[in-house]
C-alpha positions in Angstrom: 188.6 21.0 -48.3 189.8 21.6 -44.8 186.6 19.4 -43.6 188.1 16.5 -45.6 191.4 16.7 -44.3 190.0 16.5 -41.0 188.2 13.8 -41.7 191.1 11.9 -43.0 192.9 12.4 -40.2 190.9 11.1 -38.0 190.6 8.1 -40.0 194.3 7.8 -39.6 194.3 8.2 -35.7 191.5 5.9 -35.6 193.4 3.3 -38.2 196.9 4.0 -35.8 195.5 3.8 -32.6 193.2 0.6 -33.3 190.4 1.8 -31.9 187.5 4.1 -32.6 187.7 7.2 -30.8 184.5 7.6 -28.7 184.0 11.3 -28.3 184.5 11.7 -32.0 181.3 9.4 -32.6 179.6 13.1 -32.9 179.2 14.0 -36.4 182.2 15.8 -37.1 180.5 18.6 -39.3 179.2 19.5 -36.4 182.4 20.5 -34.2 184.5 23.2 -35.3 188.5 22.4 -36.3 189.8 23.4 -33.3 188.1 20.9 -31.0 188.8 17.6 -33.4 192.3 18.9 -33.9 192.7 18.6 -30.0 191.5 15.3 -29.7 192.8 13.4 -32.2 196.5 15.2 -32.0 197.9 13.5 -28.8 197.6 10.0 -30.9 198.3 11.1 -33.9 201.4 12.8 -33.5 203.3 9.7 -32.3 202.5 8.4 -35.3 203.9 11.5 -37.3 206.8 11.6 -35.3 207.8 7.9 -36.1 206.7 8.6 -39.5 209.5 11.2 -39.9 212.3 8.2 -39.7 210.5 6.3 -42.6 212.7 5.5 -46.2 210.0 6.3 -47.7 210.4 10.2 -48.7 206.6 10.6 -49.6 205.6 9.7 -46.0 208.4 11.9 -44.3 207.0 14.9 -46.9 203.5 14.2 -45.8 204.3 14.0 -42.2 206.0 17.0 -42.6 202.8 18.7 -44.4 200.3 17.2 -41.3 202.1 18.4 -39.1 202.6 21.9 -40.3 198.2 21.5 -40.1 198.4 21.0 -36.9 201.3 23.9 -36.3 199.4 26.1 -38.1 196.1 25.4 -36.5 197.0 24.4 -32.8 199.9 26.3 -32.4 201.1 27.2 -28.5 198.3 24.4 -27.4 200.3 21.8 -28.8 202.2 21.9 -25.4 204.9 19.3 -24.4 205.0 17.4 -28.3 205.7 20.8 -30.3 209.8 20.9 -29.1 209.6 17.2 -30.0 208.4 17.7 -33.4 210.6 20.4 -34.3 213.7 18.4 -33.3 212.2 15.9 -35.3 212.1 17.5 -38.2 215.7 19.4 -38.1 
């Protein structure tokens, strides 16, 4: 389950950012959460961020949820974005 959400996600960086993301060209089964997490977060959570000012409720709620992933799995290492992201969200 978790392996599928990570593979979503990276689909979404890579759909967001336009590009492919080169050091993910590794099959992904073969890193463990932590490290794809950290790569792909950067890009991803500009998108989540902007993604919190939708209409849309759904995509706010599903930002939301992503981003309490990533909270819950990157924790302190998200650095600089996490006091962006909670004053985001409140």
């Amino acid at each position: 389950m978790v392996l599928q959400k990570i593979q979503a996600l990276v689909r979404a960086t890579e759909y967001f950012s336009g590009k492919k993301i080169p050091t993910l060209d590794l099959n992904i089964h073969d890193m463990d959460i932590y490290t794809v997490l950290l790569k792909i977060f950067p890009i991803l959570s500009k998108f989540l961020i902007e993604t919190l000012f939708e209409s849309l409720e759904p995509l706010m709620i599903a930002a939301i949820k992503i981003l309490e992933f990533f909270i819950e799995h990157l924790g302190c290492t998200m650095g600089k974005y996490l006091p962006i992201i909670l004053k985001s969200i409140l």
